[in-house]
Phi, psi and omega in degrees: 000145182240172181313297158345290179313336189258340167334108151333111155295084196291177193007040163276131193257109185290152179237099171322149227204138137336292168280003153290349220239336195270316215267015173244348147318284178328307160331285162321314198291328195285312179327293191334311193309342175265335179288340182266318169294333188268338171267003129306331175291305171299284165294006153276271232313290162349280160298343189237335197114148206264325170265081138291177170296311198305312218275322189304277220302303184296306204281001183288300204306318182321298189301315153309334196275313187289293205316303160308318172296280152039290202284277197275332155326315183271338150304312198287303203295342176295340202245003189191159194281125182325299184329289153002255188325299188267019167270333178298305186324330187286352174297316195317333182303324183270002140305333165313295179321298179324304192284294202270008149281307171276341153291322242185325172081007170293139143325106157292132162265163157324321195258331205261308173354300170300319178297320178283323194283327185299334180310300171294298178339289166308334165321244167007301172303326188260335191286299172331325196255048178260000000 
């Protein structure tokens, strides 16, 4: 075996798969799950005190949670170009959106509308040019 071998293969260009681009969504939606647990989290800590049981367990669930993206996150990027993979990351914002409408009863404005969509756009756009 030679030095040449152990050599990364730098610019090899991968043809990203649908269901790579579905199971890193999914993926994405489970991130989302942490930011809806720490503000959940937040508000127990408030009402009970930041060491209760309760805040301790969520924030136990938090860890697990990062701890699975982690996991299967790192699995995907092996199989598909970073760029890809972290440009898709940026969907969490319109998960963001979703979780504080439905969980939480927030307003969506107008301005997060946009925001997501110039977002998803850009998504689209870098997917497009693979």
């Amino acid at each position: 075996m030679s030095v040449a071998d152990l050599k990364p293969k730098l610019g090899k260009i991968r043809k990203t798969s649908r269901k790579h681009i579905v199971l890193l969504h999914i993926n994405i939606l489970l991130y989302s799950a942490v930011g809806v647990l720490c503000k959940i989290a937040a508000n127990a800590a408030n009402e009970q005190g930041l060491l209760s049981w309760e805040v301790i367990g969520i924030f136990t669930a938090m860890l697990a949670v990062l701890a699975v993206y982690a996991f299967f996150y790192q699995k995907l990027i092996k199989v598909m170009d970073l760029t890809i993979a972290y440009a898709n990351r940026s969907f969490l914002t319109v998960w963001t959106l979703v979780w504080a409408m439905l969980f939480f009863k927030e307003q969506i404005t107008v301005g997060n509308l946009v925001g997501s969509a110039l977002i998803v756009g850009g998504i689209w756009m870098v997917v497009q040019s693979e």
